[in-house]
Backbone and ligand atoms as CSV (ligand in chain L), in Angstrom:
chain,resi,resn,atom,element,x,y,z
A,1,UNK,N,N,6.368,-16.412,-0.055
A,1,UNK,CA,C,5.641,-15.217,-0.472
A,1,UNK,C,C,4.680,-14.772,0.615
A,2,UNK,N,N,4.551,-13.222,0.758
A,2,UNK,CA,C,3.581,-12.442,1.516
A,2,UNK,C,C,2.035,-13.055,0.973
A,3,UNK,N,N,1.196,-13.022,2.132
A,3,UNK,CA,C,-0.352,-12.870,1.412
A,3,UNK,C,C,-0.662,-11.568,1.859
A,4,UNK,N,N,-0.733,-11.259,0.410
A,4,UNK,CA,C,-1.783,-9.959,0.297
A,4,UNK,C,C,-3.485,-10.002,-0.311
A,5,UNK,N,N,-3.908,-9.068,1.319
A,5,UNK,CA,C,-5.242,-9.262,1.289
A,5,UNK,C,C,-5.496,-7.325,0.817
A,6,UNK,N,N,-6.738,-7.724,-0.123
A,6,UNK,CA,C,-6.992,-6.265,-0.644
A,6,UNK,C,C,-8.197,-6.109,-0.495
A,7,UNK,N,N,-8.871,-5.942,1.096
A,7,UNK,CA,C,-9.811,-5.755,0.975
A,7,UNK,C,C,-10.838,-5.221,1.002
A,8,UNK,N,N,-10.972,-4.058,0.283
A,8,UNK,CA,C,-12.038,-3.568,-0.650
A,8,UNK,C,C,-12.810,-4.160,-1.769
A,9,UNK,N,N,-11.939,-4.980,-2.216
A,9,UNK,CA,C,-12.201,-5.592,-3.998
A,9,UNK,C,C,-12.164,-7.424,-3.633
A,10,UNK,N,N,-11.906,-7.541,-1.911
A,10,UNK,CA,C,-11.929,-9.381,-1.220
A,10,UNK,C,C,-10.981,-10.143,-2.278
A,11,UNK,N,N,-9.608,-9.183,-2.851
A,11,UNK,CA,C,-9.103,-9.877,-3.736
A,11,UNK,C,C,-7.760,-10.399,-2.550
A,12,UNK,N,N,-7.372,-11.948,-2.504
A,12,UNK,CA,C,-6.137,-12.057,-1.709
A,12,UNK,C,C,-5.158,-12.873,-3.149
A,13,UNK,N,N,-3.705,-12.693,-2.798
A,13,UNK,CA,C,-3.091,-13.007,-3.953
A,13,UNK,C,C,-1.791,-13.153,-2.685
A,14,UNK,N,N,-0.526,-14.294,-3.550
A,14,UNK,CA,C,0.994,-14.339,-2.875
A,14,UNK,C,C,1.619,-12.893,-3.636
A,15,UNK,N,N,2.222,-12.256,-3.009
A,15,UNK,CA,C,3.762,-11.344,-3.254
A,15,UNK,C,C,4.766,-11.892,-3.243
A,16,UNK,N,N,5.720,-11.485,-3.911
A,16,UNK,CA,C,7.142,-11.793,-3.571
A,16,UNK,C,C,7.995,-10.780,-3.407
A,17,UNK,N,N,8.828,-10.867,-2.435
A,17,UNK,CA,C,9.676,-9.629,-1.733
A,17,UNK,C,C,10.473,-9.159,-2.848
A,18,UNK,N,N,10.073,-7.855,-2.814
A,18,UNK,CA,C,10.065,-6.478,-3.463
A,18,UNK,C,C,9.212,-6.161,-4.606
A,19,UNK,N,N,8.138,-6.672,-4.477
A,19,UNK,CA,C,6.648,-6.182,-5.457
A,19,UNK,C,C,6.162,-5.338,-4.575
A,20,UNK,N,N,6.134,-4.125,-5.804
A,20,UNK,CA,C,5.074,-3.385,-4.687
A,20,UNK,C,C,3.623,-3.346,-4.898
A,21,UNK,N,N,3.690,-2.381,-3.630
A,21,UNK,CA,C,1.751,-2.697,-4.064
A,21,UNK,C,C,1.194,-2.478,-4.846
A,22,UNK,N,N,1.787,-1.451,-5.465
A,22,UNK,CA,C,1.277,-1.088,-7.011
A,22,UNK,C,C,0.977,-1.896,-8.142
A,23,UNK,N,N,2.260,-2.751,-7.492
A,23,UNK,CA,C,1.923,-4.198,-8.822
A,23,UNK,C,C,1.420,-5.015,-8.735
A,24,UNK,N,N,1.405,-4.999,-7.155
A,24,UNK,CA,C,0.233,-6.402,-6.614
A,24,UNK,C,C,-1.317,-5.715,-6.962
A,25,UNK,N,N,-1.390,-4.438,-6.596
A,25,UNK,CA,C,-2.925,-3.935,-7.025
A,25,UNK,C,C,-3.468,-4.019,-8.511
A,26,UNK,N,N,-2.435,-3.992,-9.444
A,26,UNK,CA,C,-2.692,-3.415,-11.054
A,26,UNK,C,C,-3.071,-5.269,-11.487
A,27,UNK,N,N,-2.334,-6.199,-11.257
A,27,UNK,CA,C,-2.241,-7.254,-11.314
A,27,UNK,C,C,-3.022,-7.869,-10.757
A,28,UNK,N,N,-3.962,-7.621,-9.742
A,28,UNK,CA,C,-5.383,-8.229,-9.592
A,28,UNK,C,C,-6.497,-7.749,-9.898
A,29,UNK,N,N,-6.426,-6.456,-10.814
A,29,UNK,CA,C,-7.247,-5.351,-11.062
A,29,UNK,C,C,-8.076,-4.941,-9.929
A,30,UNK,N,N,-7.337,-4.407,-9.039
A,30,UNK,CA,C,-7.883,-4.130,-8.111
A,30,UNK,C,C,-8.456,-2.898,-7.902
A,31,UNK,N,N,-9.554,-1.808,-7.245
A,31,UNK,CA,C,-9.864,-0.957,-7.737
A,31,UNK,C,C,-9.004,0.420,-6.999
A,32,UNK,N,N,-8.226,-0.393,-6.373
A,32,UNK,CA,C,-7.081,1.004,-5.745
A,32,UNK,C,C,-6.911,2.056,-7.030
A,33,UNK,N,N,-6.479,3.478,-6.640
A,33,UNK,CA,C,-6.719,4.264,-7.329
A,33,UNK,C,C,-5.338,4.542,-7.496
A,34,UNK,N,N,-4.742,5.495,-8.962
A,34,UNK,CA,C,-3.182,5.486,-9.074
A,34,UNK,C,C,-2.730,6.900,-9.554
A,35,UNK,N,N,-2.127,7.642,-9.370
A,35,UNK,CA,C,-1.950,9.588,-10.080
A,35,UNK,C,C,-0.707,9.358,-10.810
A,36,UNK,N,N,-0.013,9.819,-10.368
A,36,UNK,CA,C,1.196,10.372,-10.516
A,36,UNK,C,C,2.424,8.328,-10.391
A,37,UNK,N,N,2.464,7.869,-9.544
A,37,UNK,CA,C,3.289,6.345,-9.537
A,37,UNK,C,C,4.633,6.797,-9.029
A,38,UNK,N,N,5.004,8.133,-8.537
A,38,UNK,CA,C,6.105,8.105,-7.908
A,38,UNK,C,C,6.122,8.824,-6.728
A,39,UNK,N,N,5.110,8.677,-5.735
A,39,UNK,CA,C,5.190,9.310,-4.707
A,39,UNK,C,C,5.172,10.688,-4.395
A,40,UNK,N,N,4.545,11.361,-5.348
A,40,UNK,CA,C,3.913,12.470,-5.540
A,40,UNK,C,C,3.128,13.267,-4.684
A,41,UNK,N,N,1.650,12.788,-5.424
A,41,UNK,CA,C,0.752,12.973,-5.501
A,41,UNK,C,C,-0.214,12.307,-4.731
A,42,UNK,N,N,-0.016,11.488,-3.477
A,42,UNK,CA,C,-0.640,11.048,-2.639
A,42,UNK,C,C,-2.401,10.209,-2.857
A,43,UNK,N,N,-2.212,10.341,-4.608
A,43,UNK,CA,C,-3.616,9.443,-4.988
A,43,UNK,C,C,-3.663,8.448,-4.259
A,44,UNK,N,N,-2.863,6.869,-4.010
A,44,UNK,CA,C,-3.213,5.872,-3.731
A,44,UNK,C,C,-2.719,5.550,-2.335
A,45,UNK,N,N,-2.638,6.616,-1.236
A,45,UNK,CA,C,-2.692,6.492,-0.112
A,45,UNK,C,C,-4.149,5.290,0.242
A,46,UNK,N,N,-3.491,4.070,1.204
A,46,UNK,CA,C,-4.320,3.320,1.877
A,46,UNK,C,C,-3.863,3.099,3.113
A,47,UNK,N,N,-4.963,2.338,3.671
A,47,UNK,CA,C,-4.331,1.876,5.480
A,47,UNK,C,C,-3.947,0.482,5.300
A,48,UNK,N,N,-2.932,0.624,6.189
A,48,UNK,CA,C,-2.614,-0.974,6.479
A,48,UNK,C,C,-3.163,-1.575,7.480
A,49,UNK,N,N,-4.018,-2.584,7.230
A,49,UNK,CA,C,-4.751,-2.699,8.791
A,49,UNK,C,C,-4.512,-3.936,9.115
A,50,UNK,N,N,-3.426,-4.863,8.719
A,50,UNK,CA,C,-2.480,-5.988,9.151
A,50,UNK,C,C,-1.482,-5.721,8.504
A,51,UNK,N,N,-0.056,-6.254,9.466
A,51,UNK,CA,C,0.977,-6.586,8.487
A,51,UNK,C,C,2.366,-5.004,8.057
A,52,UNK,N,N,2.440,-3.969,8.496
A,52,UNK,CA,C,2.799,-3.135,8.285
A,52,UNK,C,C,4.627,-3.533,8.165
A,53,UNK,N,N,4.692,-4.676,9.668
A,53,UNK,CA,C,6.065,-5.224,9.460
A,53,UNK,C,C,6.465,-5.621,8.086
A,54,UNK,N,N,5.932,-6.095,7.541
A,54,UNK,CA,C,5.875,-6.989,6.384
A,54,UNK,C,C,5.986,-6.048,4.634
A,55,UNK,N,N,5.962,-4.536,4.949
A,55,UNK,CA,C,6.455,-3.750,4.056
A,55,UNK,C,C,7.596,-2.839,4.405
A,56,UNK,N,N,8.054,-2.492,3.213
A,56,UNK,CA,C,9.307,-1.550,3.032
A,56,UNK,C,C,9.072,-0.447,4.526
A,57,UNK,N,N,9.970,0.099,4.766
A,57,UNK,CA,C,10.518,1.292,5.915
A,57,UNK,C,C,9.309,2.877,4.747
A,58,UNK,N,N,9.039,3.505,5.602
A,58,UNK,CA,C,8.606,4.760,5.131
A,58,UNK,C,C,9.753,5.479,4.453
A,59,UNK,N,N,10.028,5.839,3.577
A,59,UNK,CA,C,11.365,6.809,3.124
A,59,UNK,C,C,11.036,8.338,3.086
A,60,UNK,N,N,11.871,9.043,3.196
A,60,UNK,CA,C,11.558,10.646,3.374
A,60,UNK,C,C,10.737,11.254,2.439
A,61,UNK,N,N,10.817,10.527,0.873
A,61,UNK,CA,C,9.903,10.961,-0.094
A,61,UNK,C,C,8.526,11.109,0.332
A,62,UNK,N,N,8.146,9.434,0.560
A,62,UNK,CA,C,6.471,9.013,1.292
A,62,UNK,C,C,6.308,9.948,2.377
A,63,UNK,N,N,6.948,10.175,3.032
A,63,UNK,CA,C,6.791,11.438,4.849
A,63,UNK,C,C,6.436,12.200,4.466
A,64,UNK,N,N,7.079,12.843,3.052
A,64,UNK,CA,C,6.803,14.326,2.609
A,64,UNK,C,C,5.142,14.669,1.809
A,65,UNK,N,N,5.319,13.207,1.459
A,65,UNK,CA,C,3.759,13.513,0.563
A,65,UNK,C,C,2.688,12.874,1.150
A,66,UNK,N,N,2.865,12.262,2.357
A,66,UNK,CA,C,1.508,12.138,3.663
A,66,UNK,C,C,1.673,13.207,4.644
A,67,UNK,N,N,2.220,14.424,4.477
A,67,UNK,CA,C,2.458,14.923,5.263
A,67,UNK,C,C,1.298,16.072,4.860
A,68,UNK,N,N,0.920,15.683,3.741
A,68,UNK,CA,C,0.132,17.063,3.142
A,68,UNK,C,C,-1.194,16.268,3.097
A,69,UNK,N,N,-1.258,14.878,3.511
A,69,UNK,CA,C,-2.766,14.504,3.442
A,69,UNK,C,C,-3.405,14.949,5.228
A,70,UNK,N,N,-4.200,15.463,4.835
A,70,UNK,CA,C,-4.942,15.651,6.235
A,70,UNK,C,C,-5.895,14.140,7.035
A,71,UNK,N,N,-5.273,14.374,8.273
A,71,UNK,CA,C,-5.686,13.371,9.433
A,71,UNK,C,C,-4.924,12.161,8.935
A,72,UNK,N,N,-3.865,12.172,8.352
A,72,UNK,CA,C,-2.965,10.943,7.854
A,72,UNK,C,C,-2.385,10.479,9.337
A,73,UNK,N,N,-2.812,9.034,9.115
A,73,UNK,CA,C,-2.406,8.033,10.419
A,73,UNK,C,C,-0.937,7.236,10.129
A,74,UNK,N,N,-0.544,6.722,11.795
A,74,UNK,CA,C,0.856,5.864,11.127
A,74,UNK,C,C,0.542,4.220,10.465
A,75,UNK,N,N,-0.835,4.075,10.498
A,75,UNK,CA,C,-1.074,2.899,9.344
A,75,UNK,C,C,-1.131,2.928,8.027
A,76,UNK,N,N,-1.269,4.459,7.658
A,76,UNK,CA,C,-1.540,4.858,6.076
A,76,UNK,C,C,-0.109,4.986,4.923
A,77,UNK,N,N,0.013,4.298,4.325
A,77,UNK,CA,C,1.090,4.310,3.539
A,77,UNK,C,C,0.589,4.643,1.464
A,78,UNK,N,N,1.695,5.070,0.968
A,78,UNK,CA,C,1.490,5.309,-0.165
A,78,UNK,C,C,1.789,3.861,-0.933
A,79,UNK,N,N,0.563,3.212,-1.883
A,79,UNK,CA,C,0.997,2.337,-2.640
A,79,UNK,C,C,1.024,2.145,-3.223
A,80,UNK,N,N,2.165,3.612,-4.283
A,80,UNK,CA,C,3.431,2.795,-5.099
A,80,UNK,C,C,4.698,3.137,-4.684
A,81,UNK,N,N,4.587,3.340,-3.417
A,81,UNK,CA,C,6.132,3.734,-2.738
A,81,UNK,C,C,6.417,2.645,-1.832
A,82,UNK,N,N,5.635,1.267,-1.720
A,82,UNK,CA,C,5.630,0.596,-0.281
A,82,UNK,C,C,5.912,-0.887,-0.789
A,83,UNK,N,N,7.149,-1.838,-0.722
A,83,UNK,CA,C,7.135,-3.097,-1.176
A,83,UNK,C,C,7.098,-3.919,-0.238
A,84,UNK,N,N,7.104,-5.525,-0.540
A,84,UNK,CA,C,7.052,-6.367,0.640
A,84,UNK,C,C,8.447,-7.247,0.471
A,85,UNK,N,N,8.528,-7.193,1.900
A,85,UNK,CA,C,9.754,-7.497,2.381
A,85,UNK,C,C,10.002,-8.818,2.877
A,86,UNK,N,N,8.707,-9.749,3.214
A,86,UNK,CA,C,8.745,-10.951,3.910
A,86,UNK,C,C,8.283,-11.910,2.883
A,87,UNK,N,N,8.636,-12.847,3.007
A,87,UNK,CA,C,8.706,-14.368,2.406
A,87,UNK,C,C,7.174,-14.716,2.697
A,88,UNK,N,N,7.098,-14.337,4.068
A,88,UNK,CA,C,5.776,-14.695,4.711
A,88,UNK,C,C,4.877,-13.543,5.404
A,89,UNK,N,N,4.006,-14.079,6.352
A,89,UNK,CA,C,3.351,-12.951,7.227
A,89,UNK,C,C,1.870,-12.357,5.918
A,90,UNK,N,N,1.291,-12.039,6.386
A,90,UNK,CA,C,-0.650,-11.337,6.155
A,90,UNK,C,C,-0.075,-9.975,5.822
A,91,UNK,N,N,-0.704,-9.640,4.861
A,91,UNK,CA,C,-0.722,-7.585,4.680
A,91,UNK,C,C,-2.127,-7.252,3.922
A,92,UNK,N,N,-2.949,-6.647,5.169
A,92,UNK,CA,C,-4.308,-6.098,4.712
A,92,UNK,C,C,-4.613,-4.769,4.443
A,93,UNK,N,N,-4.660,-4.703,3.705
A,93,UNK,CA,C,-4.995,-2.890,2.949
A,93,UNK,C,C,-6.368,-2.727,3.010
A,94,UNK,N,N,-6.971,-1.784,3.302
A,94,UNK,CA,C,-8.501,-1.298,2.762
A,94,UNK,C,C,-7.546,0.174,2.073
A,95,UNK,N,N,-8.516,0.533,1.094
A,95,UNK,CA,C,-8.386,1.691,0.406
A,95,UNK,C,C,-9.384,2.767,-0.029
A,96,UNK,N,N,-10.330,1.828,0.110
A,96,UNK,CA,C,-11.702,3.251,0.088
A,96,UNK,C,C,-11.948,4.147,0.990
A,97,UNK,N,N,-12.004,5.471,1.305
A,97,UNK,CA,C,-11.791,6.102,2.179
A,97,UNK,C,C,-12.108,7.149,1.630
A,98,UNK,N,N,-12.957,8.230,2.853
A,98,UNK,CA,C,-12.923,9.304,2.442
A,98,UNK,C,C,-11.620,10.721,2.675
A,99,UNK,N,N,-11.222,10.989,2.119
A,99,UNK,CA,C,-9.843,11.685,2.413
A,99,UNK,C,C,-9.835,13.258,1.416
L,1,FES,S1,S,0.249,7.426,-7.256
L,1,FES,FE1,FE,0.981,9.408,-6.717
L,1,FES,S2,S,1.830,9.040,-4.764
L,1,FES,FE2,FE,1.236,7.058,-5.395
């Protein structure tokens, strides 16, 4: 399992490949924020600031709906569109942000 570090809320927890973050966040009550859950609505855009290998590929959906967040970086991913892919390896999110 991935360690996922969430830290805004200093919560770290194991993943297992293909949880997404959504479920790793809801499941530690973490205070990530959630809209729409299908890649919408760009509510729970965060940065990845370790570990980016270690989640799903961007898909054209996610491109389309960071494409409308302004000053969106290539660390920022949507998370409930983003799962983990490795057995192993660190994935650090911060999510508070002003946006
Ligand atoms: S909750 Fe709407 S895009 Fe993730």
């Amino acid at each position: 399992m991935a360690l996922v570090l969430l830290k805004d809320d200093q919560i770290s927890v194991k993943a297992s490949v293909g949880t997404t973050m959504r479920k790793v966040a809801q499941a530690t009550g973490a205070s990530m924020e959630f809209g729409c859950r299908v890649g919408d609505c760009a509510t729970c855009v965060a940065t990845v600031e370790r570990g980016m290998e270690y989640l799903s590929p961007l898909t054209e959906k996610e491109r389309k709906a960071m494409s409308l967040i302004e000053n969106a970086d290539e660390k920022m991913r949507l998370m409930c569109q983003c799962s983990v892919i490795s057995e192993e390896g660190e994935i650090e999110i911060s999510y508070i942000h002003s946006c």
